[in-house]
N, C-alpha and C positions, 0 to 999 in steps of 0.2 A: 424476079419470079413472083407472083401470086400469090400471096400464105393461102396453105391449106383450113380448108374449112373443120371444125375440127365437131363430131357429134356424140356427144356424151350420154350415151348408157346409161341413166339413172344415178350417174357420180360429179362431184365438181372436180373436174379435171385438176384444179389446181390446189385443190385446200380438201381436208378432213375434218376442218374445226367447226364447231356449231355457233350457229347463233348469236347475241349478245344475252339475249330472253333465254335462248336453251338452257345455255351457259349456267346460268344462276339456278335454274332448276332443276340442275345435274349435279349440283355443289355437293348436294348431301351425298352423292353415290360416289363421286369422286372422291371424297373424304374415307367413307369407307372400304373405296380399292383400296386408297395406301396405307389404310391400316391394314391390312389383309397381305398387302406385296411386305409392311413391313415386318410383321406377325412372323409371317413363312419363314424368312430370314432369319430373324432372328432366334425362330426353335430350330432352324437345321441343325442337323450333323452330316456335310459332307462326306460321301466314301471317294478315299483319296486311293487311285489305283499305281497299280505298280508300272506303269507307262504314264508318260504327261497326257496332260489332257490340255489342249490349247479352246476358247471360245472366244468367239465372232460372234457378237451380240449386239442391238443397238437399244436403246432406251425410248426410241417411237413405235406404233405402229406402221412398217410395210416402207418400202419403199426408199430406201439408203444404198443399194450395190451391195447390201451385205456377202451376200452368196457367191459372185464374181470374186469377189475378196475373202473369202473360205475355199474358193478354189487355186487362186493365186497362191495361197500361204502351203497347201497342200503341195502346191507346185516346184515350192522354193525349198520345201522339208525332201520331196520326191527327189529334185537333181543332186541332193547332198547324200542319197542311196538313202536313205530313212524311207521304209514302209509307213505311210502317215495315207489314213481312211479319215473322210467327212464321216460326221454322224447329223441325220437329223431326226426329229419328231415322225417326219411322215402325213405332214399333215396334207389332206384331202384326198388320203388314198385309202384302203379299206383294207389292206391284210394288215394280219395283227403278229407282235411278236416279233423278233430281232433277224432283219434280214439283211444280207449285202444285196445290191439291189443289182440286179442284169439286166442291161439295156433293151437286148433281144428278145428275156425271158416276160420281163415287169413291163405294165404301162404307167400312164401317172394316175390313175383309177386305183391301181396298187401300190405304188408307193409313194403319190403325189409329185407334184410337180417339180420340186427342186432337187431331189435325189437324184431323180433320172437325169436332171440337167447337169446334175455333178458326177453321174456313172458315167456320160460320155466323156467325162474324160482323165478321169481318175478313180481309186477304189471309195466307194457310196455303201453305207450302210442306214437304214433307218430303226429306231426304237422308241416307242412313246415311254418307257422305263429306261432311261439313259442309263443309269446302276447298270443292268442287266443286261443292255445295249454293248456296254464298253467292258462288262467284264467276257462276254460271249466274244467279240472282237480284239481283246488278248491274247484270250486262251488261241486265238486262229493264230496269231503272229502281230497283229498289226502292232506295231512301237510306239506310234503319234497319232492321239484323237483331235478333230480336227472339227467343233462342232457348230454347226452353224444355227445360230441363235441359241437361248441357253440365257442368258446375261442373269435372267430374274428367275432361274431355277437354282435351287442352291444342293442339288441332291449329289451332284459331282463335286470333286474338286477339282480347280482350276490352274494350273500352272502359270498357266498366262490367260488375262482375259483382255477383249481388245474391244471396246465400244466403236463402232462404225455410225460417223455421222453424216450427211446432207449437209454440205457447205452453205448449199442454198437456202435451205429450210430445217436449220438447226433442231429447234425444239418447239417447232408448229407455236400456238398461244402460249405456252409455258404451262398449260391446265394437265392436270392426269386425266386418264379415261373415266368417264366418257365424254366428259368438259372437252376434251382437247387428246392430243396423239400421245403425249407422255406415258409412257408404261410405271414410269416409277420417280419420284425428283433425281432432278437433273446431280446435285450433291452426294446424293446418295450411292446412285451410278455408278457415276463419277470416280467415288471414294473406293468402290471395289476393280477399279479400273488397273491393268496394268501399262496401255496405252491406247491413244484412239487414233483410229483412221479419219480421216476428212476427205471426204471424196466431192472433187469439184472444185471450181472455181466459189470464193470466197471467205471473209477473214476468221479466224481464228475464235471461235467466241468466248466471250469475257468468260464464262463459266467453267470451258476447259484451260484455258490460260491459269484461272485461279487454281486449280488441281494438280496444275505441277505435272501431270504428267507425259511421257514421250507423244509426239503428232508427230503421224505419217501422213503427207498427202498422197493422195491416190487418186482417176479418174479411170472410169469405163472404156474402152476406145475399142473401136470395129476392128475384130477378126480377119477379115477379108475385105475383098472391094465392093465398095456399091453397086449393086445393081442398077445396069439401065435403062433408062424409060419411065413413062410415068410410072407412079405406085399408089398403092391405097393400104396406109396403115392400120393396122388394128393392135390392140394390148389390153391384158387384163391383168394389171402387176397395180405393186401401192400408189405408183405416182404414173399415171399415161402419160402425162404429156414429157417428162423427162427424155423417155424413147423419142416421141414423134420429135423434139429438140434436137436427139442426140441425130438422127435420121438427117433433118435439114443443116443440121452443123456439118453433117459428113458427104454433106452436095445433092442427096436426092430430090429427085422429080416428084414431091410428095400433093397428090392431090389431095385427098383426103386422110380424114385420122377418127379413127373411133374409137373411144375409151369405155372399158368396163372393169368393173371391181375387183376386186386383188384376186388370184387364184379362180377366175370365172371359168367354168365348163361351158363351152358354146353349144347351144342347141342347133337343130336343122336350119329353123328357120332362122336366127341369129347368123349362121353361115350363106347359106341363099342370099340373104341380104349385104353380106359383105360381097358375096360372089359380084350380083350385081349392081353393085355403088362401083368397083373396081372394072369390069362390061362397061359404064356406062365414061368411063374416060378411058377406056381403049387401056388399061393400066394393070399391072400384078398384084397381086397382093402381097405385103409382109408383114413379119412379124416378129415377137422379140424367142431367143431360143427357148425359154421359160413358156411362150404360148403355146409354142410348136411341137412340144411334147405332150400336149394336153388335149390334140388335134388328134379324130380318128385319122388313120394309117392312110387310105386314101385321101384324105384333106392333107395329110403332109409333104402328097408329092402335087400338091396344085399348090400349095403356098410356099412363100419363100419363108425362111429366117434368117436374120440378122445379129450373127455371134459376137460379141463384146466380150472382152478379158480387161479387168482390175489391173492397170498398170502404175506402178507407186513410182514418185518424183526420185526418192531417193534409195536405192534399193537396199543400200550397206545401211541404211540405219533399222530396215526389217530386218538383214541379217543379224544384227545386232539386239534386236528380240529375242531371234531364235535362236541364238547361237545356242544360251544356257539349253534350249530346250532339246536341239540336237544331240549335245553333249552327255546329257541324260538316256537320250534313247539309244546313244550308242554305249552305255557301261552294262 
């Protein structure tokens, strides 16, 4: 089969890192994020609630399966009778203030793109004051917080925190932002870490091996069956081509693939044009569930999505996280 042609949006499909030249001329500012990331830290004073609080956090910019694997864990707290709500930020939606999110009622214009992708299928709340977020969603019932992203706010406390990393693309250059994808050093992380997920094929890296502590592998794997016939991909998540990979790994007829920037809102004409790249090889269009929430209402019944669930290699050694954490929200 033909690889698909692949048309990149203004992003390098496969890297975020800058330059060799940039690089050096970002040094200063890089230097100053992590005094700033370690600043925060180190004046917090976590408020420690009276429900655990678990977080799903990674230590890059975008693009790890995080969210898949805040929904998964949610799933596994869910079957054991534990009321366990995701929290997030909310970012790129525009109402303000501590909401559970309704599929029916919210778009992702209101509570951004990953909330809604996690009200479909379990209880979603978002908060930009996680404080205020998780003591509002106490006081409702909810037993288990389930937060997705978080790693480098320290305004919670965490019961468990779980770094999620890219097997493939561990720690981009090893640079902090803006040099490189790093949010914070990798030790440092690390060191607040109570275990990390690795999602994907390959090895372990030297950094988390040094840290001692528990890896879970985990990969993404399609909800349902491929669709058939040709297709014409699109996404605007951290990493494009991961999807359009994970598409050709799972057998589709992929003619084209078009990538744009994390959390992109499509315009008319950005749509028209996908319309017709997809017209012009007789083909569907799809997309990742994460895009497809972020699609006006009639764009959602002309495109396809392609649902993926976070499935980990060993399942008893996540039970094994959670156990303590269960055991907590049931006393």
């Amino acid at each position: 089969m033909k690889a698909p042609h692949f048309w990149s949006a203004g992003l390098d499909p496969r890297s975020r890192e800058a330059a060799p030249l940039t690089r050096l001329l970002l040094s200063p500012l890089a230097f100053a994020y992590r005094l700033g990331v370690q600043k925060k830290l180190e004046k917090a004073v976590p408020v420690r609630m009276d429900i655990p609080v678990i977080c799903a956090g990674n230590l890059t910019v975008g693009g790890v399966g995080k969210t898949p694997v805040v929904a998964a864990i949610r799933g596994v707290l869910t079957a054991q009778g534990v009321r366990a709500a995701t929290l997030s930020r909310g970012y790129g939606g525009g109402a303000k203030g501590v909401i559970r999110v309704q599929p029916g009622t919210h778009t992702a214009a209101d509570v951004g793109d990953e909330p809604l992708m996690l009200a479909a299928s379990g209880e979603s709340w978002i908060g930009r004051d996680r404080v205020a977020a998780a003591r509002q969603m106490q006081a409702d019932g909810v037993q288990v917080i389930v937060m997705d992203d978080g790693h480098q706010n320290p305004s919670l406390y965490k019961d468990l925190s779980l770094v999620v990393i890219d097997a493939a693309a561990p720690f981009g250059n090893g640079h902090l932002l803006p040099k490189g994808p790093l949010r914070e050093p990798v030790s440092d992380g690390l060191a607040r870490a109570g275990g990390v997920v690795l999602m994907g094929a390959g090895d372990v890296p030297g950094a988390v091996a040094q840290a001692g502590v528990p890896v879970l592998r985990a990969s993404v794997a399609p909800t349902g069956a491929m669709p058939q016939g040709p297709l014409v991909a699109f996404a605007g998540i951290g990493r494009p081509i991961k999807f359009f990979d994970a598409l050709t790994a799972a057998g589709a007829d992929l003619r084209e693939a078009v990538g744009y920037g994390d959390h992109h809102v499509y315009s008319g004409s950005e749509l028209k044009f996908l319309h017709g790249l997809a017209k012009a090889h007789g083909a569907r269009l799809i997309t990742t569930t994460k895009d497809h929430v972020r699609l006006p209402q009639a764009e959602q019944q002309r495109v396809l999505a392609f649902p993926v669930a976070a499935r980990f290699e060993d399942a008893g050694a996540l039970d094994a996280l959670l156990a303590p954490i269960i055991t907590s929200a049931n006393t």
